[in-house]
C-alpha positions in Angstrom: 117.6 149.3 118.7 118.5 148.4 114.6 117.4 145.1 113.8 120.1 143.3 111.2 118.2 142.3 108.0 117.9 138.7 107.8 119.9 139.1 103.4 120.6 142.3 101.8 118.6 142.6 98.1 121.4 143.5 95.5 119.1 145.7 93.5 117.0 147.6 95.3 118.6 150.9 96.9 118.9 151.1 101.0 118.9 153.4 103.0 122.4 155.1 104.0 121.9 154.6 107.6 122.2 150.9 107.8 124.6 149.6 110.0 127.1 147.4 108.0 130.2 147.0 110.9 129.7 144.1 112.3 129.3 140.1 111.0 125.8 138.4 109.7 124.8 135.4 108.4 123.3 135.8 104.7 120.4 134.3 103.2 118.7 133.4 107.1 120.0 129.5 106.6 123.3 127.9 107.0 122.5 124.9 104.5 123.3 125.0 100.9 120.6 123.4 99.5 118.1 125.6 101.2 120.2 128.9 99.9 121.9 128.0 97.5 123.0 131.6 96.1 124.1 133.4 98.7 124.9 131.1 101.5 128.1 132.3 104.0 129.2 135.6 106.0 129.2 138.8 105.1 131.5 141.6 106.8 132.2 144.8 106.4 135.1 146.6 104.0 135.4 150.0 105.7 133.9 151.9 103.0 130.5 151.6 103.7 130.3 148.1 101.4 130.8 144.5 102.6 132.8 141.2 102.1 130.5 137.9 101.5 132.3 134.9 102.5 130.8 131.7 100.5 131.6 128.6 103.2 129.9 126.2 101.3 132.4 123.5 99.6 130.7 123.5 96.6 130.4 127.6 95.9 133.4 128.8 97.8 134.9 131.8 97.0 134.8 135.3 98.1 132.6 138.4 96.5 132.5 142.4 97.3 129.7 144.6 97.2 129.3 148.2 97.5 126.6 150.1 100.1 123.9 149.3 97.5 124.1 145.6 97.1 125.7 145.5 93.9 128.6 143.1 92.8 132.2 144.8 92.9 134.4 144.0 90.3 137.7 143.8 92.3 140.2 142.3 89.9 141.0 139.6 92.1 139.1 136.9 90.4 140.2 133.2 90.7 139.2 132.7 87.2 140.8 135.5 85.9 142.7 133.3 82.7 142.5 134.4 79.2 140.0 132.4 77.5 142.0 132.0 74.5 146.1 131.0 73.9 148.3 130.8 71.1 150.2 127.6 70.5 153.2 126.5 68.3 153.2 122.5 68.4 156.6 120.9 67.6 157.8 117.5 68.0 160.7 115.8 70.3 163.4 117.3 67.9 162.0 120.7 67.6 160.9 120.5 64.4 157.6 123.1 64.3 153.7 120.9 63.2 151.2 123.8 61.4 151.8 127.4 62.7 150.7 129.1 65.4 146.9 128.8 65.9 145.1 130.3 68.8 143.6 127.5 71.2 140.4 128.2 73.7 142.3 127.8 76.9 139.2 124.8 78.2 141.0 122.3 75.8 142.4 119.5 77.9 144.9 117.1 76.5 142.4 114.9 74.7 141.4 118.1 72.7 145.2 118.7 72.0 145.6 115.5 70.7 142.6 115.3 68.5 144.6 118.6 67.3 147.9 117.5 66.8 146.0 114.3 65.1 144.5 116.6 62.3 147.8 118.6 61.8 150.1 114.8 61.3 147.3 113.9 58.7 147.1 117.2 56.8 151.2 116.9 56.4 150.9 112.8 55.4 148.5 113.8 52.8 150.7 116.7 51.3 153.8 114.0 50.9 151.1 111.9 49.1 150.7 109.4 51.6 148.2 109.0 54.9 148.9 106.8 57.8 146.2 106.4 60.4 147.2 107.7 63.8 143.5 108.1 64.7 143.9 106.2 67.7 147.3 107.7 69.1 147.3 109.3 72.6 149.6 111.8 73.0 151.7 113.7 76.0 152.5 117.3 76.1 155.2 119.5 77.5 155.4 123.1 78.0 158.3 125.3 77.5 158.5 127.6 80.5 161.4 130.3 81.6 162.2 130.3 84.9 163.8 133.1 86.4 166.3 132.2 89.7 167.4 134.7 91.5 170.6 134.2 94.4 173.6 135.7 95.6 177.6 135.4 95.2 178.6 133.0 97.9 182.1 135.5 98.4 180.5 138.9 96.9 177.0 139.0 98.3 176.0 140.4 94.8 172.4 139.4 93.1 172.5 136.8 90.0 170.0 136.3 87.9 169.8 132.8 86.0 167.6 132.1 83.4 166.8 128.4 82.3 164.2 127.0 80.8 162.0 123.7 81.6 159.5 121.0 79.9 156.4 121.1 82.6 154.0 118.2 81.5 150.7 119.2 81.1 149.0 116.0 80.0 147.5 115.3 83.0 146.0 118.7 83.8 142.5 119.1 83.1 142.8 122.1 80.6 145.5 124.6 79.9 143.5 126.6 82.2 144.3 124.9 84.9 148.0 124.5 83.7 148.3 128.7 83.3 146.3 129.2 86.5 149.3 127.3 88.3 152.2 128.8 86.1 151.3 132.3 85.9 154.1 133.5 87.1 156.3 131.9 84.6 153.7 132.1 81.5 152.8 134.7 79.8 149.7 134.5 77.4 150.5 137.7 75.6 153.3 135.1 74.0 153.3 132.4 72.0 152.7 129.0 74.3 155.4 126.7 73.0 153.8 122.8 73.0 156.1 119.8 72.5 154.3 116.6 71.7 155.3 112.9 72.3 153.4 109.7 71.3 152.5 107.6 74.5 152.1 103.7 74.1 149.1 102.6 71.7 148.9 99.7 73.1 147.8 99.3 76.9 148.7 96.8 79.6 146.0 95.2 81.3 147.2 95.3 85.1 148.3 91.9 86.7 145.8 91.2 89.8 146.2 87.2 90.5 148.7 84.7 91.1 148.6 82.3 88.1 151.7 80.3 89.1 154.4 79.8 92.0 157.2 78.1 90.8 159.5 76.2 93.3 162.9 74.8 92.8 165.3 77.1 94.5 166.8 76.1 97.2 167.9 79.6 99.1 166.4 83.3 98.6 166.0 84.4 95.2 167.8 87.6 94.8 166.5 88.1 90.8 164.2 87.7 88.2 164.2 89.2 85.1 162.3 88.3 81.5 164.2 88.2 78.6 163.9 91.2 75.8 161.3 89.7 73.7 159.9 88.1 77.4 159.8 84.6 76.2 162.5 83.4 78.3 162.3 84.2 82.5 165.8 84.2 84.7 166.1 83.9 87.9 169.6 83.7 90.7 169.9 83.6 94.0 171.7 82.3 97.8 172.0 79.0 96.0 174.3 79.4 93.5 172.0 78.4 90.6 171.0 79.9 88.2 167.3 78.8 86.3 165.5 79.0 83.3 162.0 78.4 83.2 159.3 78.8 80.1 157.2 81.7 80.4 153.9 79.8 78.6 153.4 76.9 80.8 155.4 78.2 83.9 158.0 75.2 84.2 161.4 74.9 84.3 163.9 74.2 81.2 167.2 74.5 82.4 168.9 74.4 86.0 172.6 75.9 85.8 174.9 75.2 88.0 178.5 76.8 87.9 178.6 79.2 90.5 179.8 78.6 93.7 178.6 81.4 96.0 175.5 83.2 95.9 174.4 84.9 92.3 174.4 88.5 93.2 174.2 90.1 89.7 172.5 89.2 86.4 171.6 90.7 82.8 169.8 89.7 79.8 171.9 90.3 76.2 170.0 92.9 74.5 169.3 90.6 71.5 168.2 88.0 74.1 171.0 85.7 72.9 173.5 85.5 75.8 172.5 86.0 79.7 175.0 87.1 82.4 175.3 86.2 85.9 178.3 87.2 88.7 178.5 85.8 92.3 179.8 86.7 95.3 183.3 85.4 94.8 183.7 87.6 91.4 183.0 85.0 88.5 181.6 86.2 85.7 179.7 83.7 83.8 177.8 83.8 80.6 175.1 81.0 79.4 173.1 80.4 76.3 169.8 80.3 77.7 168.6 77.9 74.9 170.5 75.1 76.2 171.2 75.9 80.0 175.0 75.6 79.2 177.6 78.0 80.4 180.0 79.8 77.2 182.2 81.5 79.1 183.8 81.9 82.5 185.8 84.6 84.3 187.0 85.4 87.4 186.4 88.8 86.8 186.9 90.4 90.1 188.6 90.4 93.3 185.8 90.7 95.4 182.2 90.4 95.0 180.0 91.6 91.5 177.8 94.4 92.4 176.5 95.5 89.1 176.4 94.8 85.0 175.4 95.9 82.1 175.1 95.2 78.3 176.2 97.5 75.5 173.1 98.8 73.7 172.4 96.6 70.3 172.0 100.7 68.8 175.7 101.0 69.4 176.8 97.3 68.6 175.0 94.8 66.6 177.4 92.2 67.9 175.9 92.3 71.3 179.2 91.0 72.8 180.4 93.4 75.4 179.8 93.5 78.8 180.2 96.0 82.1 180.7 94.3 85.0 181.4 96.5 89.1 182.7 95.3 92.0 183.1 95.8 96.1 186.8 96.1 94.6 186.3 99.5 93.1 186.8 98.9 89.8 184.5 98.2 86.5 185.4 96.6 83.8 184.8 96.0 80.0 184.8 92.3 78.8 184.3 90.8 75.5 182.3 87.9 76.5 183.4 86.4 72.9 186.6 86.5 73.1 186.8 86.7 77.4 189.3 89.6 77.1 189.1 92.4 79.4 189.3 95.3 76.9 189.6 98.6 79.8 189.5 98.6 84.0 187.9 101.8 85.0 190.0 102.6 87.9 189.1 106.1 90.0 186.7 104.8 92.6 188.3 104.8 96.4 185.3 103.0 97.8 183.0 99.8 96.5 181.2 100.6 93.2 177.2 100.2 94.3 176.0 100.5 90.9 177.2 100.4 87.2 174.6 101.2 83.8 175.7 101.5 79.9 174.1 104.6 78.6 172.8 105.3 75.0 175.6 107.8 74.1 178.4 105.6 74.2 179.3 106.4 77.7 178.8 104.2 81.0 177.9 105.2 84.6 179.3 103.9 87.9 178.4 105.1 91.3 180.3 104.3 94.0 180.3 104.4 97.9 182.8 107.6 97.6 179.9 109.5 97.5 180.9 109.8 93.3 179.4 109.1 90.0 182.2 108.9 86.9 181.6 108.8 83.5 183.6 107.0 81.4 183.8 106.6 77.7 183.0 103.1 76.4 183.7 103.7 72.7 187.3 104.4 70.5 186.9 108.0 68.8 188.3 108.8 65.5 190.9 111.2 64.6 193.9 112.5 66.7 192.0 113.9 69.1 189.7 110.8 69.6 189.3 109.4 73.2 190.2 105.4 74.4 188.2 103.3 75.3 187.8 102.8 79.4 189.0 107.1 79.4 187.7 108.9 82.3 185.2 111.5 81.0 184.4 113.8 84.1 183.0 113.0 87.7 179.5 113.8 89.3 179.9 114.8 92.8 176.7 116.1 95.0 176.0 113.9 97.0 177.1 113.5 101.0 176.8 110.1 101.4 177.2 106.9 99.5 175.4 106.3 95.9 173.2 102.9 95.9 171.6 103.0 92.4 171.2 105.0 89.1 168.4 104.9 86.3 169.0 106.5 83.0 166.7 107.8 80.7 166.7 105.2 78.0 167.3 102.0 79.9 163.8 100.5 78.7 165.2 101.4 75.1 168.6 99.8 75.3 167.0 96.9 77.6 164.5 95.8 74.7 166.7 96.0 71.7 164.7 95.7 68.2 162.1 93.8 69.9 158.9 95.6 69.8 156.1 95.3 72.6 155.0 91.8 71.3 158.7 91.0 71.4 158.8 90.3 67.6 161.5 92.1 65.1 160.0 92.8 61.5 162.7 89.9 59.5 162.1 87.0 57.3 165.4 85.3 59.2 164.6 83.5 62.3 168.2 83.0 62.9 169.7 85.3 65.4 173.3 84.8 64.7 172.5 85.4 60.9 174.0 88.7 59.4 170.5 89.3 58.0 169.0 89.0 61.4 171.8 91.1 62.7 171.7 93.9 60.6 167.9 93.7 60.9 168.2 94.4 64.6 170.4 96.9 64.7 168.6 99.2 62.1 165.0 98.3 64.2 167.2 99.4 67.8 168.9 102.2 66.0 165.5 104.4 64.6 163.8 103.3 67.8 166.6 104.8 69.3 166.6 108.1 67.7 162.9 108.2 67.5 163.1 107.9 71.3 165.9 110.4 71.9 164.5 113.2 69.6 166.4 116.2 70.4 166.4 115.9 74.3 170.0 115.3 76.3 170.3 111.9 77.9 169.1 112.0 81.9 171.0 110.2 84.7 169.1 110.0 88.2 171.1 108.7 91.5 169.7 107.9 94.6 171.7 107.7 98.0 172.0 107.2 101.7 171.7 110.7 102.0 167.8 110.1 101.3 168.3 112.4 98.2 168.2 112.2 94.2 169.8 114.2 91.8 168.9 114.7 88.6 171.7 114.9 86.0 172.3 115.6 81.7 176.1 113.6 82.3 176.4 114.3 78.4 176.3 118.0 78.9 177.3 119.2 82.4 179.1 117.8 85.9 176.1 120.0 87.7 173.5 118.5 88.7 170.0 119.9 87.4 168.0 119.3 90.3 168.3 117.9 94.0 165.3 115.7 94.8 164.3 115.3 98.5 161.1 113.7 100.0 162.1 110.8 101.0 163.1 110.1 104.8 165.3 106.9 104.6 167.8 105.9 102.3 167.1 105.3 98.8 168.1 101.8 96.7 166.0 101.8 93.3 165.3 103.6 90.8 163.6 103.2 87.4 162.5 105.2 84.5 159.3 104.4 82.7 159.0 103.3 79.2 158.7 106.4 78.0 160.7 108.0 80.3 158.0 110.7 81.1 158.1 109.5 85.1 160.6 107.6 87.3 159.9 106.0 90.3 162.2 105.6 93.6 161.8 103.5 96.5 163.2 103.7 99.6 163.5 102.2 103.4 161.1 104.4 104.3 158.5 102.3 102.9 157.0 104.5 100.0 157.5 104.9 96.4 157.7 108.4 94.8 156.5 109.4 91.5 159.1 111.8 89.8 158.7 114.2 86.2 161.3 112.5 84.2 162.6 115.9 82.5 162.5 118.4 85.3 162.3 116.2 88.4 159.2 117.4 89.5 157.3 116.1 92.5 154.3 114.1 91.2 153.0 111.4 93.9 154.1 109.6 97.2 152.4 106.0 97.2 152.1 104.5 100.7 150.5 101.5 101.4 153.5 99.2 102.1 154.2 98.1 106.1 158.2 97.4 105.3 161.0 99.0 103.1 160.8 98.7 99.6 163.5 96.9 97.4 162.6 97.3 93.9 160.2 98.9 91.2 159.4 97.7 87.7 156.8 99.7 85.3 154.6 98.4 83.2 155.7 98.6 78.7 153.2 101.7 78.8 154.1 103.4 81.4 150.6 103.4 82.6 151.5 101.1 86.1 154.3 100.6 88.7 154.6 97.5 90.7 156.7 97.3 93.7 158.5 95.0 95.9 158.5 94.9 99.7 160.1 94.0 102.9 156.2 92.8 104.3 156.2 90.3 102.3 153.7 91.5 99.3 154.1 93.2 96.0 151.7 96.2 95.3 149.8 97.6 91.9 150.0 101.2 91.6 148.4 103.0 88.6 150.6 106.1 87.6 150.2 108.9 88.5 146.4 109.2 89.5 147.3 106.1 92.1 148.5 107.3 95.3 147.1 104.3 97.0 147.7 101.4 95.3 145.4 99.6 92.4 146.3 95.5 93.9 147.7 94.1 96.6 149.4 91.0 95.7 150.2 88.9 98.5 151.2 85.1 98.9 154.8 85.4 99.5 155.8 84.0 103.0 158.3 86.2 103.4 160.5 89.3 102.0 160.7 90.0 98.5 163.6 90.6 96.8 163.4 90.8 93.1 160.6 91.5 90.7 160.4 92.0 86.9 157.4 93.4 84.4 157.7 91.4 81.2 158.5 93.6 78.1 155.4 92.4 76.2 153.4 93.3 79.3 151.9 89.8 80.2 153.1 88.9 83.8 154.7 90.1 86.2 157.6 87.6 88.5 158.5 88.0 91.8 160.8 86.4 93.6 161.2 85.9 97.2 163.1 84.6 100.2 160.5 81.9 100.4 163.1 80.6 98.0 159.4 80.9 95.7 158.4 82.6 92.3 155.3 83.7 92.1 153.8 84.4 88.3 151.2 87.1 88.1 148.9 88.3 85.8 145.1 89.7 84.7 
């Protein structure tokens, strides 16, 4: 009878009787550490060589040998990436940094960036002049071409669509890794196409205590939101009142009361100089925060005020026009100076859910129809030049009602010319001066276009139908991508700062973690009990904190975090509203404990 050597020697020659067919341990032991080359199965390959199977977590993969030991080369390697790639960099609007240069494929994104550092500095110091952007962290993006292949819905005949998308790569750990995934759509024979973007160089420390709870309303709070340069902190709710309180020492300044039904809607001015609030019965009302007095009031609606929305200071340094959307179906446009209704967007058969001002001049309402519409918010020039309050086109894709949209640039138009210490770079002080004015609006205007680069503006929606779609509303009426995941419906969305990730919640009680240019799957975030009503990121983008049903907000650290960073409980019941200050500080929530709780580091 043959006896089954205990390991086969790779070198040494054997004889050309040995029996090969069947399955034997290698190495005589089963533990790594005690073999730790050549620990797993071997079988046989039907040629008179054989298979060794590595089980061992740490060393798994698979090898061939022929009949005399020796390793068989069988161009199946995992690691079977070029160890070199050539890269053009190039900014947001597609302007080319350096030429081509041929990168080892190991580089990670710290590497890259230490790269694209070196190539800035090299171009400051031709134009004479050096800035230090030493400390700058950077993202990247990679230009793929995917190729989609389907059939003619009435023909049956094969189309071929080309179209090409950004995949970011900052968070893999080496191109490697990023070509290893893509192969199918990269090819390193080509010219890798790299588009950088600067990332926040500050960072926000992440809130994990309650500092403050500040009591005074008398009913569920339904909002909270901080002020652009977040020195000032709103809130509105089931009593009718609306509150301002100091952000420093966590006390109230002003109580307003003018409202007679619940406060369902509110909005900060982007220049942080007017704040807007509508209730239940369809008053409009706007206050001067300053002095807790009320400048203005509308009955703007029929019915009740789902939604509003300021225009962007980048496309009016006046800062006086406002959106407002209602159960009725219609939004409209109001000058809250003059309290004229300039335009009533009328299309909508159903309630409008949701209403947001764009940075393109165009505003967004989505609507229980199962619609989005696009209307333009601006007068054109020349004959051909559109009205304002013109129906632009329609959105349609989903099958059941729209509860929320996000756009790209919403942190953008939300924070005006303040930066992320809420300051503006002027000697006036004076927000209604013209100096201060046109101060802002130059400050909002470049941080607009340095923002925007080249890129089209994004649109997300999220409905009942437990879908998103992802849209460019400035270029087509298709929708770029569906989004599904989630298994209940969906009511919030929000892109981060840099609108490199959005986040959605849902009833289903997660959050998910979405590439903000092709809509990518990145993370699902469970953790809370109950359905989750809102989301608010951090100023870098860096953390996402969320609101729930089970009475608790959560930390979640993007997108490494898929279980989250904090819990913050203390609430005694549901919580509604929650808001991330611009300058990164604190977060508020706000609960139907009729409480506010202050949270930070």
């Amino acid at each position: 009878m043959d006896v089954e050597p205990s390991a086969p020697k790779p070198t040494t020659s054997t004889s050309s009787t040995k029996d090969l067919s069947g399955v034997a341990w290698t190495g005589g032991s089963l533990v790594g550490s005690l073999n730790p080359i050549n620990h797993g199965y071997r079988t046989s390959d039907g040629n008179g060589g054989y298979i060794i199977t590595n089980t061992h977590k740490r060393y798994k993969k698979t090898s061939r040998r022929d009949k005399d030991g020796n390793l068989v080369d069988d161009g199946d390697d995992e690691d079977d990436v070029v160890g070199n790639v050539v890269v053009q960099f190039s900014n947001k609007e597609g302007d080319t940094v350096g030429d081509a240069m041929d990168v080892p494929t190991s580089a990670g994104s710290d590497e890259l960036a230490t790269l694209i550092r070196s190539l800035l500095d090299q171009e400051d110091d031709e134009d004479g002049h050096s800035t230090n952007k030493a400390h700058i962290p950077y993202a990247f993006f990679a230009k793929i071409e995917r190729t989609v292949r389907s059939k003619h819905p009435s023909t049956g005949e094969e189309l071929v669509t080309t179209h090409t998308e950004d995949v970011d790569i900052t968070d893999y750990s080496s191109l490697k890794a990023f070509l290893r995934k893509y192969r199918n759509d990269v090819s390193t024979e080509q010219t890798l196409q790299l588009t950088y973007q600067p990332m926040a160089l500050f960072k926000v420390r992440p809130v994990t205590r309650c500092t403050d709870t500040l009591p005074g309303h008398t009913d569920a709070i339904l909002h909270v939101s901080y002020s652009p340069d977040g020195k000032h902190l709103a809130s509105g709710g089931g009593d009718a009142t609306v509150r301002f309180w100091d952000v420093f020492t966590s006390t109230p300044r002003h109580t307003c009361k003018g409202h007679k039904d619940h406060v369902l809607s509110t909005a900060w001015s982007p220049d942080g100089v007017r704040f807007a609030s509508g209730d239940k019965r369809g008053f409009l009302i706007v206050w001067e925060p300053n002095k807790g007095v009320a400048v203005g009031t509308i009955k703007a609606h029929s019915k009740w005020i789902t939604g509003m929305a300021w225009e962007p200071m980048h496309r009016n340094s006046k800062c006086e026009r406002l959106v407002t959307s209602s159960k009725d179906g219609l939004a409209k446009i109001w000058n809250v100076r003059t309290k004229r209704c300039e335009a009533t967007l009328a299309g909508h058969v159903d309630s409008i859910e949701s209403v947001k001002w764009g940075g393109e001049g165009l505003i967004y309402t989505a609507s229980r129809d199962r619609t989005i519409k696009v209307w333009n918010a601006e007068d054109g020039q020349g004959v051909s030049a559109s009205r304002v309050g013109i129906l632009v086109k329609t959105l349609t894709g989903h099958g059941h009602r729209v509860n929320t949209l996000a756009v790209s640039c919403d942190y953008i138009c939300r924070t005006g010319p303040f930066d992320h210490y809420g300051k503006i770079d002027v000697a006036s002080k004076d927000r209604d001066s013209q100096e201060w004015r046109e101060a802002a609006y130059q400050t909002s205007l470049s941080k607009y276009k340095a923002f925007k680069g080249s890129e089209p503006e994004r649109l997300i929606s999220g409905s009942d139908d437990f879908t998103l779609l992802l849209w460019h509303p400035t270029e087509s009426k298709k929708p770029l991508k569906r989004l599904t995941g989630h298994q209940q419906a969906v009511n919030h969305l929000a892109f981060s700062p840099d609108s490199r990730f959005f986040a959605s919640a849902s009833f289903d009680k997660k959050i998910k973690v979405w590439n903000g240019r092709s809509g990518d799957f990145v993370a699902t975030m469970t953790g809370h009990v109950g359905a989750v009503y809102q989301v608010a990121w951090s100023s870098d983008g860096r953390y996402l904190v969320s609101a729930s049903k089970d009475s608790t907000a959560k930390l979640w650290e993007v997108p490494s975090g898929k279980r989250a960073k904090e819990t913050l409980p203390g609430h005694e019941d549901e919580v509604y509203a929650l808001d991330w200050s611009p300058n990164g500080s604190s977060v508020a929530t706000g609960s139907k404990d009729r409480t506010i709780k202050i949270w930070k580091h």
